[in-house]
C-alpha positions in Angstrom: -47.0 19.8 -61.6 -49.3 16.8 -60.4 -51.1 17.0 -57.3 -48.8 14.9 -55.0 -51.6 12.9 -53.0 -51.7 11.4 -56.9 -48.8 10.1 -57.3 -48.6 6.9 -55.9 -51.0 5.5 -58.7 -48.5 7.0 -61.7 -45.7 5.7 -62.8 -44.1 8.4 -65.4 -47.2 10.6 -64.8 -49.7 7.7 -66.1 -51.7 5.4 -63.9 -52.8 1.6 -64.6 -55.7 0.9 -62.3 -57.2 -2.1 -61.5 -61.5 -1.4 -61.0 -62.7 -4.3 -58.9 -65.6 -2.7 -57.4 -68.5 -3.9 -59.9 -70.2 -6.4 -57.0 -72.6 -3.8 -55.4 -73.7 -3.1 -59.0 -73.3 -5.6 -61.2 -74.7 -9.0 -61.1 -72.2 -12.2 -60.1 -72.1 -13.6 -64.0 -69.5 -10.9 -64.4 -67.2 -12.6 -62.1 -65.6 -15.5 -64.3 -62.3 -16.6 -64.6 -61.9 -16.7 -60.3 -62.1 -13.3 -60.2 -64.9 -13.9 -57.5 -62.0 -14.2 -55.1 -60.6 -11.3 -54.0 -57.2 -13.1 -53.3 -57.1 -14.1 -57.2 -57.8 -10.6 -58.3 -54.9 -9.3 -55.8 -52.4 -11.7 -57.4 -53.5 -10.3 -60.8 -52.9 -6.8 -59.8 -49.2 -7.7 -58.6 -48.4 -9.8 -61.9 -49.5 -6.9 -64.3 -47.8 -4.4 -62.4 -50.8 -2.4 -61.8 -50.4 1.1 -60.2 -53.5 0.6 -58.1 -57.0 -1.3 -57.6 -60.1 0.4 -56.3 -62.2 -1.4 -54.3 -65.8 -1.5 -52.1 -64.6 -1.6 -48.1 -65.8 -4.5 -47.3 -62.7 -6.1 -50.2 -61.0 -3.3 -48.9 -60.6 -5.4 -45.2 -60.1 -8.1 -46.7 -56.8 -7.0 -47.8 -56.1 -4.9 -45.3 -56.5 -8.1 -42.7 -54.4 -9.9 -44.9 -51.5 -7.4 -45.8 -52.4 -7.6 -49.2 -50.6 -3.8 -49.3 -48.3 -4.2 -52.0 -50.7 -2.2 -54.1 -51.8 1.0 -53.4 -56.1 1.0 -52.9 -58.4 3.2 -53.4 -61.5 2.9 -51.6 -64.7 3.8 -53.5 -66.5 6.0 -51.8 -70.5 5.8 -53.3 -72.7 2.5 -54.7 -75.0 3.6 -57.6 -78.4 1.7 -58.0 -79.0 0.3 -60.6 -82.7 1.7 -61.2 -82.0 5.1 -60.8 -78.3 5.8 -61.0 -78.8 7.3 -57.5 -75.7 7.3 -55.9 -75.4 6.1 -51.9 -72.1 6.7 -49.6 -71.4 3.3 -48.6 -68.4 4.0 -46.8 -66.4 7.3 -45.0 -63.4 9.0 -46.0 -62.2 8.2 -42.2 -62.6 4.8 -42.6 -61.1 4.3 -46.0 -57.7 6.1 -44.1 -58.0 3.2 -41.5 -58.0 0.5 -43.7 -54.5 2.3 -45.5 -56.0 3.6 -48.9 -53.9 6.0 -50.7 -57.2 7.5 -52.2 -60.5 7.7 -52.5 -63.1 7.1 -55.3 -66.6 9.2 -56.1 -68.6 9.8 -58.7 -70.8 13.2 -59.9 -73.3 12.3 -62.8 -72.9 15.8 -64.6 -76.3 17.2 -66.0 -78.6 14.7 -63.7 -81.1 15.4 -61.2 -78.2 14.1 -58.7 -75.4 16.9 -59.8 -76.1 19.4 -57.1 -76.0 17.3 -54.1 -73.1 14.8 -55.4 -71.3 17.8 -55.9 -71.8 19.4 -52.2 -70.6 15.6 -51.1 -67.7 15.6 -53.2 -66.3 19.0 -52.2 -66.6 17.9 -48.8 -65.0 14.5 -48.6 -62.3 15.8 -51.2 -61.4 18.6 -48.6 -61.0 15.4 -45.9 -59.3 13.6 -48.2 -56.2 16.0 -48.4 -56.0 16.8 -44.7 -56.0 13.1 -44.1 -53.2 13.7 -47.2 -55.2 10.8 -49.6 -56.1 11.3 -53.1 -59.4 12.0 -54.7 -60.1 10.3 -57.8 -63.6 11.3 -59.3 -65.6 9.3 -61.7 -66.8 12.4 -64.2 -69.7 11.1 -65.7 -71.5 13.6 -68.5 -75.2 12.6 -68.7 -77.9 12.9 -70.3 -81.2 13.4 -68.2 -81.6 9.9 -68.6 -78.1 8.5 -67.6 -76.9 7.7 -70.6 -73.5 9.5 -71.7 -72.9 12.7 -72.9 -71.5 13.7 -76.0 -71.3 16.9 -75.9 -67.9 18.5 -76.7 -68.8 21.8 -75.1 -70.7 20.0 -72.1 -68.1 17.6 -71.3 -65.5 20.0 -71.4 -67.4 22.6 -68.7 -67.4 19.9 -66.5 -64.1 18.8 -66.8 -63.5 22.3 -65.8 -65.8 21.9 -62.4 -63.7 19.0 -61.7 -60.3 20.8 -61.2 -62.2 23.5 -59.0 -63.4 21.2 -56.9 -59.7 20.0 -56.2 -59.8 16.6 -58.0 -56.6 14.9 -58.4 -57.2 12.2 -61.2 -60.9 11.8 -63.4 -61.8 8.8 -64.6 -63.7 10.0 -67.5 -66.3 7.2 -69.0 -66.6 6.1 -73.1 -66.9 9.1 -75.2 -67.5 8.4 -78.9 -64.6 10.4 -80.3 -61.0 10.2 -78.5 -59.7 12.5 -80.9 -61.6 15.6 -78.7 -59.4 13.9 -75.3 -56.6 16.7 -76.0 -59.5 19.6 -76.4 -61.1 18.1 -73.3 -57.6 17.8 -71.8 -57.0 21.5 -72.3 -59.3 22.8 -69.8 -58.1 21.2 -66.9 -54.3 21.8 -66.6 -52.5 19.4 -64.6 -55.3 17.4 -64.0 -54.6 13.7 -65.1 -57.3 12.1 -66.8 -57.9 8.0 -67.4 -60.1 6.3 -69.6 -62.7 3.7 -68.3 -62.6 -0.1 -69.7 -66.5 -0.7 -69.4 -68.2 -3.1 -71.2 -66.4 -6.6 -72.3 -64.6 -6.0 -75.8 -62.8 -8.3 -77.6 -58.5 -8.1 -76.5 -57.8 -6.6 -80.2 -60.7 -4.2 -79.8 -59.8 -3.3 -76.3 -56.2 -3.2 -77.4 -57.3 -0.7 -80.2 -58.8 1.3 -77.5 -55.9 1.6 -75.3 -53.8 2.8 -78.2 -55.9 5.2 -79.5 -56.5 6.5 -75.6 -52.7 7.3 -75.5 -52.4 8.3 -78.9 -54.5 11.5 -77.5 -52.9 11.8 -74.6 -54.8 9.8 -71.7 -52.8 9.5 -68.8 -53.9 6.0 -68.4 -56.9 3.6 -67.8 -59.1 2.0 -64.8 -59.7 -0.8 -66.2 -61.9 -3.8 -64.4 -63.9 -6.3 -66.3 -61.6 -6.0 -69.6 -59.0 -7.4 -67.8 -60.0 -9.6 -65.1 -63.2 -11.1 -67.6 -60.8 -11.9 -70.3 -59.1 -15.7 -70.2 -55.5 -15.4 -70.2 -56.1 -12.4 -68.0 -52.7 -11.9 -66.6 -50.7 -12.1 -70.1 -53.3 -9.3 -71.1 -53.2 -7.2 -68.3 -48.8 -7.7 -68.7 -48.9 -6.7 -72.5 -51.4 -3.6 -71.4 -49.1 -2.7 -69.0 -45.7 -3.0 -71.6 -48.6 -0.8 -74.5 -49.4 2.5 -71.7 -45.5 3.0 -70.3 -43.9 2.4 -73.6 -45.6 5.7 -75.2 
């Protein structure tokens, strides 16, 4: 049985999430198509049916001045740096309740320098989270000691584990080279959902591809920001995503 903090982001136990918190960390090229404007990016959310969209705070009161509450946010939490991948709390688990998210967002870089202390913060604002009765969705991020992502089987899978202990309710686990381990990963963390990033702009059949294989192996969805929102005809891809992840 799902954590019920979770489940206003699933629809028939999968979850379709909109990531549009890529402007403290990304630089403004990647906003094309108008997805610069919050108010465009909020309309694309409600036309593909999206179970939720995670945003920075200060997006985050911007919809919540404007009643922009027909899908349910999740506030993320931490800003990594670009440099060093150090991750800095940018806004408080109090806060994100004030401005009506459902959840909130953090990420642990498993296997860095960083693990020890982004876990202590996690377990702390996770235990908030559910007596404030929001969800906590971590980004799971295997790394090596240089940041880039692990693929270790064995490794990814131990910290999967760490995850449910901690009280996670959804992981959003990044690329991993191999989606036919996702069922073996899967298996050590029982009723834990876990979705699949987007990353990186693919092509719509490569990205499509990616998506099917993902569910073929049991993902229980996808945050997905820039593969949607950078692509042109963004909200007839983001409707035929939508009709590929609830048809399985």
């Amino acid at each position: 049985m799902l954590k019920k903090y979770i489940q206003p982001f699933l629809k028939n136990n999968k979850c379709f999430i909109v990531a549009y918190d890529q402007g403290l960390s990304k630089p403004t090229t990647i906003f094309q198509h108008q997805s610069q404007n919050p108010l465009y990016i909020y309309n694309l959310a409600k036309s593909i049916n999206a179970t939720g969209i995670v945003l920075n705070k200060g997006i985050a009161e911007i919809f919540f001045q404007n009643r922009w509450n027909k899908i349910p946010i999740i506030i993320k939490l931490d800003h990594k740096t670009p440099d060093n991948q150090t991750a800095i709390q940018t806004c408080s688990v109090e806060y994100a309740k004030s401005l009506s998210a459902k959840a909130i967002g953090q990420t642990i870089y498993f296997g860095s320098s960083l693990e020890k202390e982004q876990i202590k913060e996690f377990a702390k604002n996770c235990e908030q989270a559910h007596k404030l009765k929001m969800g906590c969705i971590l980004w799971a991020y295997s790394v090596e000691s240089d940041f880039s992502t692990c693929q270790n089987l064995e490794q990814i899978k131990n910290n999967i584990r760490v995850c449910l202990e901690l009280g996670a309710d959804l992981i959003k686990l990044p690329k991993i080279n191999d989606l036919n381990f996702l069922k073996e990963i899967k298996s050590m963390s029982p009723n834990l959902p876990i979705a699949l990033r987007g990353g990186e702009l693919l092509t719509k059949e490569e990205f499509t591809n990616y998506v099917t294989l993902g569910l073929q192996n049991d993902a229980n969805g996808f945050i997905i920001g820039r593969n949607i929102w950078q692509q042109e005809n963004a909200t007839e891809f983001g409707q035929k995503l939508h009709k590929l992840i609830f048809s399985k």
